[in-house]
C-alpha positions in Angstrom: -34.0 -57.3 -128.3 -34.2 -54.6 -130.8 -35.4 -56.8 -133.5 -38.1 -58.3 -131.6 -39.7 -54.8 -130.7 -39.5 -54.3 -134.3 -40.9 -57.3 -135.1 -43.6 -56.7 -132.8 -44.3 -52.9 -134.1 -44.5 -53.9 -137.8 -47.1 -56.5 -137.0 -49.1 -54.0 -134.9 -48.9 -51.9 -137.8 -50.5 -54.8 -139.9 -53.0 -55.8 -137.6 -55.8 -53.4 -139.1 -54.9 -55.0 -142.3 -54.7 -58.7 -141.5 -58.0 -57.8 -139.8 -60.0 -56.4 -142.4 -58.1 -59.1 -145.0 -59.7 -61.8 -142.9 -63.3 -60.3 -142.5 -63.3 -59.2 -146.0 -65.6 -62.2 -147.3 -67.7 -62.1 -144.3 -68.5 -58.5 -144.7 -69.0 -58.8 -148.6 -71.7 -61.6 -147.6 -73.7 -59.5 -145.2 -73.8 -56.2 -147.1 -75.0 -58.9 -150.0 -77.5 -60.2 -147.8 -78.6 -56.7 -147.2 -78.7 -55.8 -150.8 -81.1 -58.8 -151.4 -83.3 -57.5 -148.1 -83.2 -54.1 -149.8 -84.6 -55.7 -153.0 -87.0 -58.0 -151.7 -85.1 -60.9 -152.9 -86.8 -63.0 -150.3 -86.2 -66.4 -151.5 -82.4 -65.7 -152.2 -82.4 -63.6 -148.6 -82.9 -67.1 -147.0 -80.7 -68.9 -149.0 -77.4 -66.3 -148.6 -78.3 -66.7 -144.6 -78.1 -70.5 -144.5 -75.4 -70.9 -146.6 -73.0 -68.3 -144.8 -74.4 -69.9 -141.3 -72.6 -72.9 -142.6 -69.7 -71.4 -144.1 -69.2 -69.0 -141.5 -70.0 -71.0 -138.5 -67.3 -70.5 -136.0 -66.7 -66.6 -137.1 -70.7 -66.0 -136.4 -70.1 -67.5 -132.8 -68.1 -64.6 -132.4 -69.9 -62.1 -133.6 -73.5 -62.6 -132.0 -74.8 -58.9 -133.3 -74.1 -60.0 -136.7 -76.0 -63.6 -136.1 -79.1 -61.6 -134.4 -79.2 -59.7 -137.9 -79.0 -62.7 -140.2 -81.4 -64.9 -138.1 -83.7 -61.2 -138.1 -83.3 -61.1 -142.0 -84.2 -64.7 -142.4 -87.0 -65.4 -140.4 -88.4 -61.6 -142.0 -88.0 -62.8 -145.3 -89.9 -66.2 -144.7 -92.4 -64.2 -143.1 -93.2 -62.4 -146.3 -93.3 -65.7 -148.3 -95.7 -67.1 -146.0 -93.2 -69.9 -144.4 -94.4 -69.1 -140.9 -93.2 -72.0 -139.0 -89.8 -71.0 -140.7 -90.2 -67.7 -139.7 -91.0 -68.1 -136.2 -87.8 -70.3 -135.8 -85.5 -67.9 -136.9 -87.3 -65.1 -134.7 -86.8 -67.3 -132.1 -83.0 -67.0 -131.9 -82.8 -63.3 -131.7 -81.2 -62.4 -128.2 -82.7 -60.1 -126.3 -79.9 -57.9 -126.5 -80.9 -57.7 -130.2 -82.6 -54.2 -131.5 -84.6 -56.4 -133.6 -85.7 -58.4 -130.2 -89.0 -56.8 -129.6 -90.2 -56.9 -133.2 -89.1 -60.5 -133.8 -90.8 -61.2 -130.2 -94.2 -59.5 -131.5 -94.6 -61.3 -134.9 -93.2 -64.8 -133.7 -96.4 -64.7 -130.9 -98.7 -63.9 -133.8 -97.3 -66.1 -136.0 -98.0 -68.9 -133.5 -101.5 -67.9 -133.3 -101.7 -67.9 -136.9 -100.2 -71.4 -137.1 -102.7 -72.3 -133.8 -106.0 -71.8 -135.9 -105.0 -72.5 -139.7 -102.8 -75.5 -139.1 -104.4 -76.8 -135.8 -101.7 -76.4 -133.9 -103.5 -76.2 -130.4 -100.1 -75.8 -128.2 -98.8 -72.9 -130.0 -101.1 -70.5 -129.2 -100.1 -71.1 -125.5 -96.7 -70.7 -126.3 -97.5 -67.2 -128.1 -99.5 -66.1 -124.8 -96.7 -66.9 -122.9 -93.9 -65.9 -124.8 -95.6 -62.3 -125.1 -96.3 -62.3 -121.0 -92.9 -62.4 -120.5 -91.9 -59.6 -122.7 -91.3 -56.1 -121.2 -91.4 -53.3 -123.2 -90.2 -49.9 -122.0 -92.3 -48.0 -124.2 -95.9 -47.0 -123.5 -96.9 -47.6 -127.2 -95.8 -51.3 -126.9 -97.0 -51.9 -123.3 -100.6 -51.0 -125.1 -99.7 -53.0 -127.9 -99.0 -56.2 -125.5 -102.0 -55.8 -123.8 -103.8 -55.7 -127.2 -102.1 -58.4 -128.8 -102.5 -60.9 -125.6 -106.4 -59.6 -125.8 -107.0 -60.7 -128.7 -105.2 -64.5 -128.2 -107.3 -64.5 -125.1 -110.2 -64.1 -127.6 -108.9 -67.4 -129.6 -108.3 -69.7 -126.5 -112.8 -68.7 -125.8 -111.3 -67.1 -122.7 -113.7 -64.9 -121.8 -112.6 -63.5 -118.3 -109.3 -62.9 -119.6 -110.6 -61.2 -122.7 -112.5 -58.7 -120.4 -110.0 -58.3 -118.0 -107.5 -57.4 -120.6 -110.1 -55.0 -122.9 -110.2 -52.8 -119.6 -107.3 -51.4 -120.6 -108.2 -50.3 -123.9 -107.6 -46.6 -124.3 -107.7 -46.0 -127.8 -105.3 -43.5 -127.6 -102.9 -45.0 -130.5 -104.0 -44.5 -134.2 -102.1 -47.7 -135.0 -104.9 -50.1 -133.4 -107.4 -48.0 -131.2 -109.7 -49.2 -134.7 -108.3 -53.0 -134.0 -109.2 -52.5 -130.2 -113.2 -51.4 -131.3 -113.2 -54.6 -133.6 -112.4 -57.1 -131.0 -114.9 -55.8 -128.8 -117.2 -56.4 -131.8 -115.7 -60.1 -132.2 -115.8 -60.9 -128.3 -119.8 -60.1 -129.2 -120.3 -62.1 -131.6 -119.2 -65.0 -130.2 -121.1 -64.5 -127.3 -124.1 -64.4 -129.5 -123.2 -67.6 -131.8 -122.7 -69.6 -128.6 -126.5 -68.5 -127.4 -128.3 -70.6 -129.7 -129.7 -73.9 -128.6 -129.7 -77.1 -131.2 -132.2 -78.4 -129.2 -134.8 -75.1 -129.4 -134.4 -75.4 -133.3 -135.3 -78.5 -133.2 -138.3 -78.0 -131.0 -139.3 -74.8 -133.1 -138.7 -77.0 -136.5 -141.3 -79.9 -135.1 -144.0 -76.7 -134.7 -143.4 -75.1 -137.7 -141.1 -76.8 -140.5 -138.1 -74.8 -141.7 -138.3 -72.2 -138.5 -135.4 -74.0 -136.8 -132.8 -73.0 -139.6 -134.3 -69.4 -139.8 -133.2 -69.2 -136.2 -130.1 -70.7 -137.0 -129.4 -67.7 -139.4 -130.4 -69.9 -142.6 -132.7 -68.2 -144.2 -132.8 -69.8 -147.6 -132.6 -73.4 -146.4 -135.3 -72.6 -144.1 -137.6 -71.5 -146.6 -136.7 -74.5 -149.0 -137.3 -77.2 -146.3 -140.4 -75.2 -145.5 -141.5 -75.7 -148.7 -140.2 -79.3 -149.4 -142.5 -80.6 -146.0 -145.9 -78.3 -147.6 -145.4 -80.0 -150.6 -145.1 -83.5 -149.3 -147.3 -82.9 -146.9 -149.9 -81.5 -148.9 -149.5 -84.9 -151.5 -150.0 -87.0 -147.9 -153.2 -85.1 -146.7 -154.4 -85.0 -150.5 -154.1 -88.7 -151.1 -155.7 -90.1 -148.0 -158.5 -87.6 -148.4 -158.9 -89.2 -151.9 -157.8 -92.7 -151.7 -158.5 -93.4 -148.7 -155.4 -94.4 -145.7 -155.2 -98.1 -147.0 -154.1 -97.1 -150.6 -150.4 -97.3 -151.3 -150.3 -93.8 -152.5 -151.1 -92.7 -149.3 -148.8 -95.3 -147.7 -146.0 -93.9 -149.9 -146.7 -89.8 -149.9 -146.8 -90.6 -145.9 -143.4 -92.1 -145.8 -141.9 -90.0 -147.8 -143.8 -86.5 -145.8 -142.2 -88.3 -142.6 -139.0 -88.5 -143.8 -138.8 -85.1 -145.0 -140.4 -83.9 -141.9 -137.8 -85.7 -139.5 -134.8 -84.6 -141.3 -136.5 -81.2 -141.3 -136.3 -81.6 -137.4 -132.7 -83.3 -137.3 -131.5 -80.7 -140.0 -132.2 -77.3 -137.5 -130.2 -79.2 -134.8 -127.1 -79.7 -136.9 -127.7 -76.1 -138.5 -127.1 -74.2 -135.4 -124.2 -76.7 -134.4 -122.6 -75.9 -137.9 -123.5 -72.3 -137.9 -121.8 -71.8 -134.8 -118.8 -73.3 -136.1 -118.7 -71.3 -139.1 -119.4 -68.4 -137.0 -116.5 -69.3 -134.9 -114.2 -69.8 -137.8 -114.7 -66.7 -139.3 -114.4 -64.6 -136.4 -111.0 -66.1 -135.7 -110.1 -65.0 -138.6 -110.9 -61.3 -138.6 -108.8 -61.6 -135.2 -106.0 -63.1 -136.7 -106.4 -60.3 -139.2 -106.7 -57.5 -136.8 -103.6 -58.5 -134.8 -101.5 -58.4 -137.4 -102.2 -55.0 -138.2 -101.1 -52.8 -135.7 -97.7 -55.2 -136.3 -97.5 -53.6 -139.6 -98.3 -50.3 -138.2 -95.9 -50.1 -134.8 -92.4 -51.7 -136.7 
């Protein structure tokens, strides 16, 4: 009996070291993983993460604080190579029990946004909206930053009401986006004015006066030119039936070729305004894109 209590004393003696023995290589891994995050090492960040996920498996199952912070340092070191899809993954994992939860939560939603308009991934941007609903912060800063952030998705999906709604609760009050908050306003307007121009008025102003309809579009150069390509033709037209006469084939020729310019003159405002808008559009998502990602930057 006496030797079993002995037994049992030396190995709770040991225990600390037959511990530490046996997370010795995990712990040099992670405070190398960390070095690289410290370096900026973001290639070999993601490549020290997956290969101690699989070498590690069953110890990181056990350890779910240490498996927030790899999947964390991954899907942050994908972010800042541009692997976004990658990165959203990996911010996906983080439990909510994570300190790193609410950061991972905000950049994953604007990631899928990202992904939504540049990679035409339509579903996404629903899954951002809703992922960022459900989120709820504590904090006053990131309560304003959630309204901001679903504000401006709002502003991607063309939903207007919602944008409005949301923009209510603008205050300003926070440095790190009340600038952000005055551009979106600025975007939800210029939208609104892209979408009030009619194909079908530029075509009716470019059958009146050649070249108008693209001016109204917001083309000023290719209305001018097209002006000046229908004078000219027209002027060749007028000249040669004044001159030869309507039977000549100068005339017949100058007249097809003054109709052709004047009808694609006409067909050319139409498809101006329809491309305008769409350039408008594009554009404007971007400088959305961009101004939700900055107050990311500036909050974590």
């Amino acid at each position: 009996m006496l030797s079993l209590i002995r037994c049992l004393f030396c190995l709770l003696l040991l225990f600390p070291v037959i511990t530490s023995t046996l997370w010795a290589d995990e712990r040099e891994e992670i405070n190398f993983i960390q070095h690289l995050v410290d370096r900026q090492f973001w290639g070999d960040v993601i490549f020290a993460v997956e290969q101690m996920e699989e070498d590690h498996s069953n110890w990181l199952q056990h350890h779910p604080d240490t498996h927030d912070s790899l999947q964390f340092n991954a899907g942050w070191a994908a972010y800042n190579r541009e692997e976004l899809s990658y990165a959203s993954e990996r911010f996906k994992q983080i439990s909510p029990e994570s300190p790193d939860f609410l950061q991972s939560a905000f950049y994953r939603s604007y990631l899928l946004a990202h992904l939504s308009v540049n990679e035409n991934h339509p579903g996404f941007l629903e899954t951002a909206t809703e992922e960022l609903q459900q989120l709820e912060p504590d904090q006053q800063l990131h309560q304003e930053l959630q309204n901001f952030e679903l504000a401006g998705m709002a502003l991607l999906d063309r939903n207007y009401d919602q944008f409005e709604t949301l923009s209510d609760g603008f205050t300003g009050q926070y440095y790190a986006f009340a600038e952000q908050e005055e551009s979106l306003l600025d975007h939800h307007q210029d939208l609104a004015n892209a979408g009030g121009k009619s194909p079908f008025a530029a075509g009716l102003m470019s059958a009146v006066i050649p070249g108008s309809g693209k001016l109204y579009a917001g083309r000023r150069g290719d209305g001018i030119s097209t002006f000046l390509q229908v004078a000219i033709f027209g002027s060749v037209f007028a000249e040669s039936a004044i001159n030869a006469g309507w039977d000549h084939p100068r005339t017949w020729i100058s007249g097809g070729a003054f109709g052709l310019f004047y009808s694609a003159n006409i067909w050319g405002s139409v498809v101006a305004v329809r491309i305008t808008k769409e350039e408008i559009h594009e554009q404007v998502d971007q400088r959305i894109l961009l101004d939700l990602h900055i107050p990311l930057r500036s909050v974590f």
